[in-house]
N, C-alpha and C positions, 0 to 999 in steps of 0.2 A: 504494500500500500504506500503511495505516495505522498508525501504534506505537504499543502501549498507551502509557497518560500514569505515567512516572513517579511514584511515590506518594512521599511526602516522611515523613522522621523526628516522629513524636509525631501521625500521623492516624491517625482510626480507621476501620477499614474492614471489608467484608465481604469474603469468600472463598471462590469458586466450589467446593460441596464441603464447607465447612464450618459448621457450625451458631454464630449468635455475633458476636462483636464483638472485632475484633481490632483490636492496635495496631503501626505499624511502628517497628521499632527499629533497623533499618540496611536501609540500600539498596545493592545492587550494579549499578550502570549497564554493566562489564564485561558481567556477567553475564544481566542483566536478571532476577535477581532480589531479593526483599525480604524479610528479617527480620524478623517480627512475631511476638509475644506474644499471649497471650488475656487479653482486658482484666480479669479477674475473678484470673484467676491464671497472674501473670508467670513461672512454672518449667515453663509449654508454651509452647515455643518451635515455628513453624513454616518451612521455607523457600519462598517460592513465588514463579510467574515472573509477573509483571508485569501480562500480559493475564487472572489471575485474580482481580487485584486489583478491586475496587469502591468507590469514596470513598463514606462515609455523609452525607447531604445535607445534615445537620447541620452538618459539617463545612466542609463548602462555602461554607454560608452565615455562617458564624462567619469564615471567610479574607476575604472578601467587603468 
């Protein structure tokens, strides 16, 4: 069995479901889920679990 990858504070990512570019703002590993924001406007807050998360490649390659 496979476990989504952790996403990490200050990445930005995509969200199965949602249209956009979001940013995580806390992670819950309990839980397995993560806090993100809409990068355009930080007062949508969203809660979501882990395996809907999607890193943006940009991203990736920028840790890299």
């Amino acid at each position: 069995m496979a476990f989504p990858r952790v996403p990490r504070r200050g990445e930005r990512v995509r969200v199965d479901g949602y249209q956009g570019t979001l940013v995580v703002v806390r992670v819950d590993k309990v839980n397995n889920l993560a806090t993100v924001e809409v990068w355009d406007d930080p007062s949508v807050i969203r809660y979501v679990p882990f395996d809907a998360i999607h890193l943006i490649a940009e991203t990736v390659s920028a840790a890299a």
